[in-house]
N, C-alpha and C positions, 0 to 999 in steps of 0.2 A: 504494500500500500504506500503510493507516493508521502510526501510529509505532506501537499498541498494537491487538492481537486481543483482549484482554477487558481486563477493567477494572483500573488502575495502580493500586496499594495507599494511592499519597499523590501530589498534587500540591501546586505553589508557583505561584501565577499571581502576576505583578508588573503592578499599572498604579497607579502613585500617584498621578496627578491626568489631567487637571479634573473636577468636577461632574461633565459631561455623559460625559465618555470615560468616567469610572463606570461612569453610568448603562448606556452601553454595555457595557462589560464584566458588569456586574452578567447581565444577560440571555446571555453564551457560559457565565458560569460556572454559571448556572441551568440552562443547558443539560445540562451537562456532570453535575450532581448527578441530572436526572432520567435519566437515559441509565445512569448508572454510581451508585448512590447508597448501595454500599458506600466508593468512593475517599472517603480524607480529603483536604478541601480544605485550603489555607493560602493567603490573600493578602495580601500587600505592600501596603500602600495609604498615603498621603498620611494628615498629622493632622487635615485640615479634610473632607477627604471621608470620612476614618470615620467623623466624628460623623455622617454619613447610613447607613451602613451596619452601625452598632454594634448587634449583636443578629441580623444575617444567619444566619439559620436553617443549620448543619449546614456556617457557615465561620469558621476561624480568623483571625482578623484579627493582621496584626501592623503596628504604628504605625511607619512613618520620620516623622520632624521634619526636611522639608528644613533649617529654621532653623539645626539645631543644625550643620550641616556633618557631617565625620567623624566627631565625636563619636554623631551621627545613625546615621549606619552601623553603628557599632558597637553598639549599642544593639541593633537588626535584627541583627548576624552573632553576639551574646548569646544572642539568645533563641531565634537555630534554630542555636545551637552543636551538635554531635554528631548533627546528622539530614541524611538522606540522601533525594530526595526522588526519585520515578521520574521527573521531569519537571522542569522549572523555567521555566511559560510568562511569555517575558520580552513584553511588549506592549508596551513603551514604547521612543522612539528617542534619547531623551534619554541623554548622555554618564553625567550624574549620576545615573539611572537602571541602566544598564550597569557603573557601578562599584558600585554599590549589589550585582550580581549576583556580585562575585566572592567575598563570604563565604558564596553561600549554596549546599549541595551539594546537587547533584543528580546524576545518569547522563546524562540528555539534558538540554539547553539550547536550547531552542526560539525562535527570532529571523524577525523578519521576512526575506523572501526579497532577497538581497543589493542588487536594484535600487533596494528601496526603504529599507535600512536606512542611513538616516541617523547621521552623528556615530558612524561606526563601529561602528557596532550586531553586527555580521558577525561582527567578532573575538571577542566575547564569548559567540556561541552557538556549540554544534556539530551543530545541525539549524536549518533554515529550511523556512517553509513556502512551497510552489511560488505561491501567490496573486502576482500582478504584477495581477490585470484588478482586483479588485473597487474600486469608488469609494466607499463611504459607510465609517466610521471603523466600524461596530456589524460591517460586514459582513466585513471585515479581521478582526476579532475573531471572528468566526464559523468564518474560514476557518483559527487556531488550532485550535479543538477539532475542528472538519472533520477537520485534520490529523490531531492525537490519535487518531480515532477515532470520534467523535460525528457522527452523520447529521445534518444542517441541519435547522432546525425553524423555523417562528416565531417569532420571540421573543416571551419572554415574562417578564415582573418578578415579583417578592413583596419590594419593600421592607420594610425591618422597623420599620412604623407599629406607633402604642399605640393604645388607645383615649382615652389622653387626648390625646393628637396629634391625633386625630380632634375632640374634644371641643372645642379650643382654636377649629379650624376650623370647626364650625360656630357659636361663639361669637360669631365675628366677624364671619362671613357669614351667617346666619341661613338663612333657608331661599329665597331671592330668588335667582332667576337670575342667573350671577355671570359676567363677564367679568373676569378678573386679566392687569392689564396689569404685565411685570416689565420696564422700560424699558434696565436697565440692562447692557451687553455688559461683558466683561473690560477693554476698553480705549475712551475714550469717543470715539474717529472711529468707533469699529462703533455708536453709539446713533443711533437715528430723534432725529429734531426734537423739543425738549422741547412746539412749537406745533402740531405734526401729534399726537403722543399726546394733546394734549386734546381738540384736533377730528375724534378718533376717537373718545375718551371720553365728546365730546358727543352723536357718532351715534348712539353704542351703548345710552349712558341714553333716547335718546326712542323707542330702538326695544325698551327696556320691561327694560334690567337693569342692576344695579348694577354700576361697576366700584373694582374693588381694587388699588391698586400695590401692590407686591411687593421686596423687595429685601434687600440686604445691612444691613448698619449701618454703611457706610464714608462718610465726609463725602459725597463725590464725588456716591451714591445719592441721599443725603438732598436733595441740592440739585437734581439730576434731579428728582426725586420735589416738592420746592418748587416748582419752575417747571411744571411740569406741571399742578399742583392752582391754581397761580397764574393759569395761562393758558384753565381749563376754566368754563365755567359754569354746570355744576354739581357739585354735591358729590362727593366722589371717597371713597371706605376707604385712606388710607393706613395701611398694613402696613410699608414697607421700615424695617430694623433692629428691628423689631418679633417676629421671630421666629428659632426657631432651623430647621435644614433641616430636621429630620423635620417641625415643624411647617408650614413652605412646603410642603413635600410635600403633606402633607393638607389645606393649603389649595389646592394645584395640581389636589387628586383632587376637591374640592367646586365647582369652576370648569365652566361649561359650555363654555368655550375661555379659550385665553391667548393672546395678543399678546408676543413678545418675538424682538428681536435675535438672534443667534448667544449661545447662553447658557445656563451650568447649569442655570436654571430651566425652558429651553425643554425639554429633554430629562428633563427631573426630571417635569413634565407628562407626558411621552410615557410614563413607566414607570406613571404613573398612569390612565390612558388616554384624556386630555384632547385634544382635540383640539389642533393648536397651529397659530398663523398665524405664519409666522418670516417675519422681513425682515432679506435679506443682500446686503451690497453688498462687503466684503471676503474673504466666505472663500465656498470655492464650494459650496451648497447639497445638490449632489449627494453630498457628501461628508462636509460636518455638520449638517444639516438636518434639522429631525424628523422621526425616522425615520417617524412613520405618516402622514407629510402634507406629503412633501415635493410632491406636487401642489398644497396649496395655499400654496408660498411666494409672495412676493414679492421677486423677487432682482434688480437692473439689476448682478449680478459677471458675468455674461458679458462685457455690453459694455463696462463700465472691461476685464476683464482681456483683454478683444483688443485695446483702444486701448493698454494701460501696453506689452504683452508681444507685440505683433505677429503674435498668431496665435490663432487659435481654440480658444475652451476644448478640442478635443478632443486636442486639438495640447500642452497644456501639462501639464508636471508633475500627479500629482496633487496636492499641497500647495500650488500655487502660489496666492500673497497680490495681495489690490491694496491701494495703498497712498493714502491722501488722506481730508481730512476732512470734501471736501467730497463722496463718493460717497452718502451714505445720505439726502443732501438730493437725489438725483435720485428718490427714491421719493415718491410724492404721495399725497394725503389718499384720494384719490377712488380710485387703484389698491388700496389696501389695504381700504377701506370694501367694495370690490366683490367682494375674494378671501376677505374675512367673509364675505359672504352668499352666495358659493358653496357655503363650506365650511358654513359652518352648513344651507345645503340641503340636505345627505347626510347629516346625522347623524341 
């Protein structure tokens, strides 16, 4: 039995971070507007991922500032002071997330299903949704508004690009077939080889298109991003710190595929509807993986995670990690070169 027979006057969805969990979310809650699209939405979200989602068509956004600590919270329990909300879908398992939920009112309190709520997640809702099976993070999030109410659909995005966001990207990228490599993961044992992304780079130029890095503006990038253009021979579009997200978006949507790690941009692509080649060697694929292509990853996390953890992926947590920095160097030039020209055969 749905939690709702017709449509809840207002909701509060919470997922503050990362990028790609967004991303995902962005598509349950799209859902949920065209299904119901009297309900007023409100979401929760992190200060760095709204600057992607500022302008979200027919949703309220309200800013936490992990930064600021409690001072943060309050801030958020300010501005939904005196509102009462039919729902309050909490998505995230984070502690600091969960306290974030007790200034905000709601009737129901919607939490992952007790197996999998983490960091005491349990205590802070008083509904849970029955999901234990599903494995990708989008698909969890689907099985929220499932719960709500909302019949499963394909997903599907409307980021809120401008036209100069668009304009910026074809600026850069002109009109040349564009492969955008974003080299850079959250944490840098999740990055490929700065010498394997060139002699992908090199493949992909003589098989007739430009390629583009992509990335943040944090040193760390920049210096990926150095060695890489360092070690290629030939000329590369370096992008990384060069933009801001709406603009990587629409340089993600002017891309004939993308190359990247486990990583906001991978999934930033997928809202776009970019094809995406992901390579995972710590977090398992079936889980955060793009979501329209996770047939064409390149993943060796099975085999570290049966060597770390003594059992087969089917066997293990869903969240569970591998840990080493030497795992993304078992992926080779020649595996990935080959799950390009698969993937690029179907499109």
């Amino acid at each position: 039995m749905p939690l709702f027979t017709h449509a809840p006057r207002s909701l509060c969805f919470l997922r503050l971070s990362a990028i790609g969990d967004v991303c995902h979310a962005v598509a349950a809650i799209q859902a949920v507007q065209r299904h119901w699209p009297q309900t007023q939405i409100t979401w929760v979200v992190g200060k760095v991922e709204a600057q992607l989602l500022a302008g979200l068509e027919g949703v309220e956004l309200v800013v936490f500032d992990k930064k600021a600590g409690l001072a943060g919270m309050r801030h958020v329990w300010q501005q939904l002071k005196g509102r009462r909300f039919d729902a309050l879908v909490h998505m995230q398992l984070a502690l600091r997330a969960s306290l974030l939920t007790v200034g905000i009112g709601a009737r129901h309190r919607v939490g992952f299903h007790r197996h999998r709520a983490k960091e005491g997640q349990w205590l802070f809702t008083n509904k849970r949704i029955p999901d234990t099976q599903s494995c990708h993070v989008l698909d969890s999030f689907f099985a929220f508004t499932q719960y709500l109410g909302v019949p499963v659909t394909p997903p599907q995005w409307q980021l809120p690009l401008s036209e100069d966001d668009h304009a910026f990207a074809n600026a850069q990228l002109g009109d040349k077939p564009t492969v955008v490599i974003s080299p850079a993961a959250s944490k840098d044992e999740r990055n490929w080889l700065p010498e394997r992304y060139a002699e992908f780079a090199d493949y992909v130029v003589g098989k007739g298109y430009q390629v583009a890095l992509c990335g943040s503006p944090a040193e760390r990038e920049k210096t990926l991003a150095a060695r890489i253009i360092a070690d290629a021979n030939v000329p590369l579009v370096n992008l990384v710190g060069q933009t801001s997200l709406k603009q990587l978006a629409a340089v993600l949507a002017c891309a004939d595929a993308v190359l990247a790690p486990d990583s906001g941009p991978a999934h930033m692509a997928t809202t776009q509807g970019t094809p995406v080649l992901g390579l995972y060697g710590h977090s398992n694929p079936k889980r955060t993986g793009p979501y329209n292509n996770l047939a064409d990853v390149v993943s060796v996390y099975e085999t570290f995670a049966e060597q770390q953890h003594g059992k087969p992926v089917e066997q293990l947590a869903w969240s569970t990690r591998v840990k080493g920095d030497h795992v993304m160097a078992a992926i080779d030039t020649q595996q990935v070169i080959d799950a390009f020209e698969t993937m690029m055969a179907t499109q």
